[in-house]
N, C-alpha and C positions, 0 to 999 in steps of 0.2 A: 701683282699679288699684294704688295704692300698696300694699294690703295684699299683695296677690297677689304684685308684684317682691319685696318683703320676704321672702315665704314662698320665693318661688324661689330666691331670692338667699340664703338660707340653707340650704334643700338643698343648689345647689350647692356653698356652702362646705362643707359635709358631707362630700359628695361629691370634692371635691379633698383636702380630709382623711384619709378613708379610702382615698384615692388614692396618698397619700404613704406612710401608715401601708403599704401594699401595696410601693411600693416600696420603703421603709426594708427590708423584711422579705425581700424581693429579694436585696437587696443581702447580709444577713445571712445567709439561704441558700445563696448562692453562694459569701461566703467559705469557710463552712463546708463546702462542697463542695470547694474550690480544695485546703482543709488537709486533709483525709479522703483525697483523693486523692494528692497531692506530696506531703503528708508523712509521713502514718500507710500510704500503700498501700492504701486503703480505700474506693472509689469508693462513694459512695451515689447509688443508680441514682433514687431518685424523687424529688430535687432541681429535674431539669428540668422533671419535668412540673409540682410544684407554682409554679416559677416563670413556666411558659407562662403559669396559670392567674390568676396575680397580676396578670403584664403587662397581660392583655385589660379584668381589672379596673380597674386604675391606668387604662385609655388612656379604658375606657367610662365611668368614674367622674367623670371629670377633662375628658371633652370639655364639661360644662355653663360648667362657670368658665372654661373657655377660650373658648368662642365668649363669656360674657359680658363679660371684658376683651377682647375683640378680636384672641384670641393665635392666633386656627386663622388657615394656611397662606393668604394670599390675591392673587393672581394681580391687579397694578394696570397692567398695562403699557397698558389704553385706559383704565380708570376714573380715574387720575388727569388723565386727561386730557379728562373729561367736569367741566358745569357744575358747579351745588351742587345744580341741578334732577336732573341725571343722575342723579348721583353718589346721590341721595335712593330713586332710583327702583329702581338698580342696589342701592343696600341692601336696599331693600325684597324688589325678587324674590328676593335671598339668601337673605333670613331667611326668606321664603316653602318658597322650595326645601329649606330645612335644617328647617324645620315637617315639611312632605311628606316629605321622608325618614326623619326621627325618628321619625314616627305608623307611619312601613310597618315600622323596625326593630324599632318595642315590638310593633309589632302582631305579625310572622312570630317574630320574641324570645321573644313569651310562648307563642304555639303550639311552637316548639321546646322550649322548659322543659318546657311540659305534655305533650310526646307521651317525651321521655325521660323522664319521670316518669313515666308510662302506661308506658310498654316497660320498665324499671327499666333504663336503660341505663348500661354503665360506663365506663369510662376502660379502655382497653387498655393504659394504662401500669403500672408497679410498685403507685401506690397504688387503681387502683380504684375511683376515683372516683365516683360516682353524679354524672350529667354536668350533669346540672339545673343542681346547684351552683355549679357557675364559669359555668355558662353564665344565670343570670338576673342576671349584670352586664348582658350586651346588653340584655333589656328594660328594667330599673331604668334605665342611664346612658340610652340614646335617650331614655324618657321625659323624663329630666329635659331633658335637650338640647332635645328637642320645647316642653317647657314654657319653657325660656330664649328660645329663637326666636321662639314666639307671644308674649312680654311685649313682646322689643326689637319685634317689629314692631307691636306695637299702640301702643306710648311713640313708635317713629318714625314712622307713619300721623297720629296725634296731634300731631303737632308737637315732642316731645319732643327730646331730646339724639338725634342718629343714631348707629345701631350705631359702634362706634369703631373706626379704621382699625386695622392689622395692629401699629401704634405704638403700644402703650400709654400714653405717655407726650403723646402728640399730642394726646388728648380723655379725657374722663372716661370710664368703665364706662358701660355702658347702662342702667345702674336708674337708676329715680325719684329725685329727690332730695328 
């Protein structure tokens, strides 16, 4: 099992990599939009689509290393308030639920890639995009997500370190040590 968190555990830092790289790139598109426009009079009209298409990347790329520090959005107003038995159990069905959602995202994910790929579908914006493209982030990033979920919940079932609260700083990451 340690090889396996290893392996995932490096995808996902992959993944939050090319996550940032997306964003960095974001950011330098829009400036470059910002000056085209106020200052040169020049609006360049497919700016926004390419940065829709980064954003969804950055968010699907990046959700693996986030659920693996503990960083996604987490609602504690009863679970703090449960034992260490709850609290165990209440992780577990999470990482469960975010399994089962991950495997139905890759799964309808890669049906959507393949069917605009089969249609040659395009982007109705300036660039034209063959839509596949920006869109098999959603399968790649669930998978990975999928795969982070199934590790913490087999290390926490096992007795391992539990998924870590919302607090990074509170418990270690969820890999093996």
């Amino acid at each position: 099992m340690k090889a396996v968190d290893r392996i995932v555990g490096a995808l996902a830092a992959l993944g939050v990599a090319l996550a940032a790289v997306a964003l960095i790139a974001s950011m330098f598109l829009i400036a470059y939009s910002v000056v085209m426009r106020y200052f040169l009079n020049t609006p360049v009209t497919w700016v926004d689509e390419l940065v829709g298409y980064l954003l969804v990347a950055s968010v699907m790329l990046a959700a693996a290393d986030a659920l693996r520090e503990g960083e996604h959005i987490a609602v504690d107003i009863v679970t703090e308030r449960l034992g260490d038995r709850g609290k165990r159990i209440t992780a577990l069905g999470g990482l469960l639920a975010v399994a089962l959602a991950a495997g139905l995202l890759t799964v309808e994910g890669a049906d959507m890639v393949a069917f605009s790929r089969m249609v040659g579908l395009l982007s109705n914006g300036t660039l034209a995009v063959p839509m596949w493209i920006p869109q098999i982030a959603v399968p790649v990033g669930a998978a990975l997500m999928g795969a982070t979920a199934v590790v913490a919940f087999v290390v926490a079932l096992r007795g391992g370190a539990a998924p870590p609260p919302t607090d990074p700083t509170a418990h270690p990451p969820v890999g093996i040590d």
